[in-house]
N, C-alpha and C positions, 0 to 999 in steps of 0.2 A: 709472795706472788709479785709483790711491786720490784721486789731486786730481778727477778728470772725478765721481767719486760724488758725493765731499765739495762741490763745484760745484752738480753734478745736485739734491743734497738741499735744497743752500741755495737754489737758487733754484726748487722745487716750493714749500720752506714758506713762500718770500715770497710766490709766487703766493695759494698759499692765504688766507694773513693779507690780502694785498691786497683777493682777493676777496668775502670773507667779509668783509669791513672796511663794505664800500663799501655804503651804505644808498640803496634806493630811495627816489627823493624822490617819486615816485607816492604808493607805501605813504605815507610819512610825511604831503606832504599831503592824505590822505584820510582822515586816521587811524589807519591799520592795519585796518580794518572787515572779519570775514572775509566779509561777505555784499555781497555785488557786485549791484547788477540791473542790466541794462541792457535799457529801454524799447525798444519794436521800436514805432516810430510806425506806427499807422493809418491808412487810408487815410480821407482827408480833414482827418485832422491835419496840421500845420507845423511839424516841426525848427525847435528856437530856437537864440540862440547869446544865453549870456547874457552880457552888457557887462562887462570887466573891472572897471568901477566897483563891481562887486555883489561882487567875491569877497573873502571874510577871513572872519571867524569871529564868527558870532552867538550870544549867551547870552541866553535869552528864558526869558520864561514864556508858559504857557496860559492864554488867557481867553475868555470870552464861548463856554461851552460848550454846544454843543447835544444833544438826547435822540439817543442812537445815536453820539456824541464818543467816540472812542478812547481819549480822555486826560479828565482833571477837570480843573477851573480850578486855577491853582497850580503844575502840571509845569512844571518846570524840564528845557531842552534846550541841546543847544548845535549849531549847524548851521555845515557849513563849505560856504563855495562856491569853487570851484577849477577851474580849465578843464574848463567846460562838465560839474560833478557837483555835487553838493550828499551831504554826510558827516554824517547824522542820529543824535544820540545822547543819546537822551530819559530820562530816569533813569529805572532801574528796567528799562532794556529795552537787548537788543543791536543794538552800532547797525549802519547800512547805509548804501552808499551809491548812489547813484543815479543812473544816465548818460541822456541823451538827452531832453532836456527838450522840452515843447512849447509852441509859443506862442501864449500865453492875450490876444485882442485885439492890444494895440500897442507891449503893455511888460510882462507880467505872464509869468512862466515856472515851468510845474506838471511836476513833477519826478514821476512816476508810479510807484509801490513797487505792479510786478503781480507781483511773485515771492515776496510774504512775507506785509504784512498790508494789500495792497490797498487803499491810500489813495495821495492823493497830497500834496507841498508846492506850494503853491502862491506861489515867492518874488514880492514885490510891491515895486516902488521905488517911493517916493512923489514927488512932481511936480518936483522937480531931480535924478530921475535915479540919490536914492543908499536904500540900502535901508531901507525901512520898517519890515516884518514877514512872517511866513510863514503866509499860510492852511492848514489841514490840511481835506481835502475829497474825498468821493468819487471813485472812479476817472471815475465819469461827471462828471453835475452836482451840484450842492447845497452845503451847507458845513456841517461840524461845529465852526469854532473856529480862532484863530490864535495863535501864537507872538509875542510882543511883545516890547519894551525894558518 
């Protein structure tokens, strides 16, 4: 009886250690972000899918700010893009991340933040395909300003 415990215990605490070990690689590449939105597309919007060419991890700045800009020129972000979310993490501010993108024309994908502070990104590749920059712009129309190299 004392071996089946002695047995029983050692292999609950390996369970444990196993479990507890094993890190989501969602979490990890999203960030860990505790604010999740996920975009309920509209009707007359388009579900994107954005091009594995676009995901990895951008370090930008703000510029070209307009009256009503969320941000001042100079903010410093860092955005990750990862199947089909964008991981926004603006200094000074908690980041979030972003599901269900829409597609903006023929190649442009705005990442819509309607659960927190109602803007959206708007990721942009430039003409071969690989990422440019990120507009930051009203949930509707208009633009206040983009995240650059």
């Amino acid at each position: 009886m004392k071996i089946i415990s002695k047995t029983s215990l050692i292999l609950f605490v390996t369970l444990t250690i196993v479990s507890c070990s094993k890190s989501n690689s969602d979490e990890t590449t999203l960030g860990n972000c505790a604010t999740v939105c996920t975009y309920t597309i509209a009707s007359g919007e388009k579900a994107a899918t954005v091009p594995n060419s676009l995901d990895g991890t951008y370090e930008l700045t703000y510029h070209s700010a307009q009256a009503g800009s969320p941000y001042t020129n100079g903010t410093k972000a860092k955005f990750t893009i990862s199947n089909n979310t964008l991981t926004v993490e603006i200094e000074g501010k908690d980041c979030i991340t972003i599901k269900n993108p829409v597609l903006i024309g023929s190649n442009n994908y705005k990442f819509k933040d309607s659960c927190r502070d109602n803007i959206a990104f708007n990721v942009s590749p430039n003409n071969n395909g690989d990422f440019n920059e990120i507009n930051v712009e009203p949930l509707g129309t208009g633009w206040f300003g983009q995240f650059s190299k």
